[in-house]
N, C-alpha and C positions, 0 to 999 in steps of 0.2 A: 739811488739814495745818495743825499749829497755826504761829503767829505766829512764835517762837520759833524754829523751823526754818526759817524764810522770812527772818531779818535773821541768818543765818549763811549762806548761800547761796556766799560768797568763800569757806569753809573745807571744805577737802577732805571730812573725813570726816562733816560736815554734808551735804555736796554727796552722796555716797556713799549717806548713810542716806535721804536724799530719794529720790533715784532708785528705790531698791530698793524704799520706799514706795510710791511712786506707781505702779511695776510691778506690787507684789505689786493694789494696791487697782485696778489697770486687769485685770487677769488673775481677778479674783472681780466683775469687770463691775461695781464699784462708784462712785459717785460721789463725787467727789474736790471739794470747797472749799477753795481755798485762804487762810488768813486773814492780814490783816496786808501785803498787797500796797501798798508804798509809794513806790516810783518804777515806770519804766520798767524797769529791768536786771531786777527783782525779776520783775515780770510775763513778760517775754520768756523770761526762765531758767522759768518752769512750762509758758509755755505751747511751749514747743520740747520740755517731756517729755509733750504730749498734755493735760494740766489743761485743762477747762473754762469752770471757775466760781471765780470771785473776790470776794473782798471786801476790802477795805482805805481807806485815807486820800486814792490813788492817782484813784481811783473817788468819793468824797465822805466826809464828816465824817459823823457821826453826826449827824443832825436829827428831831426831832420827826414821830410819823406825821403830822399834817394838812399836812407839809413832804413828803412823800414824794410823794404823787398830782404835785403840783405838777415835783417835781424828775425823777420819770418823763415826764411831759410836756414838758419843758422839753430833755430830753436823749436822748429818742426812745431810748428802751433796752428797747422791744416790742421780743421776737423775737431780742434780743441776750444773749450770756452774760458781755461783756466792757463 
């Protein structure tokens, strides 16, 4: 789910089109990313419609790969989607 849809989340027919998204793409058994996950509210509201997988600022900044190994280890997120 891009970005975009994810910081209108408060607005109804945002709200609406997400949903129906996220149905139609859980009902084709398909894998859903959500992008742009930036507080707590943002993550709660996908993951109460069954989402996942995330990514966002929420979760960490963008960093360098030889920063990655290190920040998986650091935050034990083996085995985790969130």
């Amino acid at each position: 789910m891009d970005q975009f849809f994810t910081s209108y989340i408060d607005q109804p027919k945002y709200t609406s089109f997400i949903k129906k998204t996220v149905e139609m793409a859980q009902s084709l058994k398909l894998n859903i990313i959500i992008e742009g996950i930036e507080n707590v509210k943002q993550k709660e509201f996908y993951i109460s419609l069954g989402c996942d997988t995330y990514q966002g600022y929420l979760e960490a900044r963008p960093m360098r790969a030889g920063a990655l190994a290190q920040y998986i280890t650091d935050h034990s997120l083996e085995g985790s989607t969130f």
